[in-house]
C-alpha positions in Angstrom: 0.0 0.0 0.0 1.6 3.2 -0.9 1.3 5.7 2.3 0.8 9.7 1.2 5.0 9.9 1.9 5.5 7.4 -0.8 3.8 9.0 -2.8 5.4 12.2 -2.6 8.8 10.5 -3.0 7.7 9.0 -6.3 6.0 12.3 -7.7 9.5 14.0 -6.2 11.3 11.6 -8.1 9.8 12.1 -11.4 9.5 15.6 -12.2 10.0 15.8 -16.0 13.3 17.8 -17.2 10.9 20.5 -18.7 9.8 21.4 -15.2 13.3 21.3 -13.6 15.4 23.0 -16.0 14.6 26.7 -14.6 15.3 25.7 -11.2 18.7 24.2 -12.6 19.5 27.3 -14.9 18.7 29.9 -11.5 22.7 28.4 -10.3 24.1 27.7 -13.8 23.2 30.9 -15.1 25.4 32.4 -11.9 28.4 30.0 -13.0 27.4 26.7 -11.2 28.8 23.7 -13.1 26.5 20.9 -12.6 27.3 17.2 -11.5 25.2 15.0 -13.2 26.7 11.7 -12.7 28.5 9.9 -9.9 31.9 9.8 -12.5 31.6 13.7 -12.7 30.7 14.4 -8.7 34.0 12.2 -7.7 36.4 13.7 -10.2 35.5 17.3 -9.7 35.0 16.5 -5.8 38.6 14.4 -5.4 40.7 17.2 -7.2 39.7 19.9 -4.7 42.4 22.5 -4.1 40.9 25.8 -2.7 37.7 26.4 -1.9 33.8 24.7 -3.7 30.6 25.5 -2.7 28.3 22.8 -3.5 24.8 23.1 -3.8 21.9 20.2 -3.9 19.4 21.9 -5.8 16.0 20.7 -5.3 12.2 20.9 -6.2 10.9 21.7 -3.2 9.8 25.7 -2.0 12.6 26.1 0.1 14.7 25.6 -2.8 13.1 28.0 -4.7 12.2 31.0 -2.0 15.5 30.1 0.2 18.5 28.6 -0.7 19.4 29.3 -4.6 18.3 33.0 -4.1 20.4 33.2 -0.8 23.6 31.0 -2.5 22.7 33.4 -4.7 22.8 36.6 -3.3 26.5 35.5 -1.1 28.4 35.3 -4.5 28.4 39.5 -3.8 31.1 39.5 -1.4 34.6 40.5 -1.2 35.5 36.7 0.0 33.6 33.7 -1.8 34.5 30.5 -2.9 36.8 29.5 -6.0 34.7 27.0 -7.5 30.7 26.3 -7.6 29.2 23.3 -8.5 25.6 21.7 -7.7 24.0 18.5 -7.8 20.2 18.0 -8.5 18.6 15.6 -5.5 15.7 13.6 -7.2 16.8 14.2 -10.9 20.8 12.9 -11.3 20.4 10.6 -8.1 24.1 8.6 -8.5 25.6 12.3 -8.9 24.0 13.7 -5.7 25.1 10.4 -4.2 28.5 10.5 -4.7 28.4 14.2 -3.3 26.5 13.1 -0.3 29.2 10.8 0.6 31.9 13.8 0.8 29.2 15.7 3.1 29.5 12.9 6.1 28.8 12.4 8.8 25.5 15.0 7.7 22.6 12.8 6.7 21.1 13.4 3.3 19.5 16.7 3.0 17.6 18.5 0.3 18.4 21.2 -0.3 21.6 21.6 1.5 25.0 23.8 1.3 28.0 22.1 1.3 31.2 24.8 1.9 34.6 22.4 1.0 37.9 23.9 1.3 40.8 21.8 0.1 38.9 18.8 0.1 37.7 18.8 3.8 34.3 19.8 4.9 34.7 22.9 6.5 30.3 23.7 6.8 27.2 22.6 6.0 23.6 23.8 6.2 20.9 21.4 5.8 17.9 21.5 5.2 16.3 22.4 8.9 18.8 25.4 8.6 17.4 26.6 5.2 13.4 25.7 5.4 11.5 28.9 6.5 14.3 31.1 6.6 14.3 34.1 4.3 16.9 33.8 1.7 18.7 37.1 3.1 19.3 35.3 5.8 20.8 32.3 4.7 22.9 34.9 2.1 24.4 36.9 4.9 24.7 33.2 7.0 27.3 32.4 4.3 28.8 35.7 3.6 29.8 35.2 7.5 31.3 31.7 6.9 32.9 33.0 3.8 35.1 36.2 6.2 35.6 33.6 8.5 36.7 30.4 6.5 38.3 31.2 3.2 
């Protein structure tokens, strides 16, 4: 018996590429490369010198209103990261997989921030940390971590 949670999952899961491109192209379009496969996620993610954000994009509202306006808006600082890449949760699932596995010991979270410097994780904001949160807030969140860590 599917449950209403299943559901969701499999509707989450199967967005058509129509409906997601815009949501990719709001982080391309500001020089995000995307990770589509687990091949691509590992290479760029093992040759880390210097700094990556990493963003797992996602379907959901806090996506939209939160995180990739706020990611976003922290690109207009004196200090940002040297490299931007994203992976799409529910669309190129063996990419955001990989990426996931750098991200430990955080449990998968949609969306979520991952800040990377030399190949360490050096922060992270999941999902709880992004949901409900105006997107200013979450910007000037990681403009902080940005003075701080880089």
């Amino acid at each position: 018996m599917l449950t209403p949670w299943s559901i969701l999952i499999i509707l989450y899961i199967m967005y058509p590429e129509e409906l997601v491109s815009p949501m990719r192209a709001e982080l391309t379009n500001e020089g995000f490369k995307e990770l589509k496969t687990a091949e691509e996620a590992d290479k760029a993610l093992n040759a880390m010198d210097g700094s990556v954000l990493i963003v797992v994009n996602s379907v959901c509202g806090c996506a939209a209103g939160c995180a990739r306006p706020g990611v976003i808006s922290s690109l207009k600082n004196d200090k940002k990261p040297d490299r931007l890449l994203t992976v799409f949760a529910g669309q190129d699932k063996e990419a955001t997989e990989k990426a996931r596995e750098y991200f430990l010991p955080y449990p998968p979270s949609s969306p979520s921030i991952a800040l990377m410097k030399d190949g360490e994780l050096i922060h992270f904001v999941e999902r709880h940390h992004i949901e409900g949160r105006p997107s200013d807030l979450i910007s000037n969140h990681l403009k902080q971590v940005y003075n701080q860590l880089l």
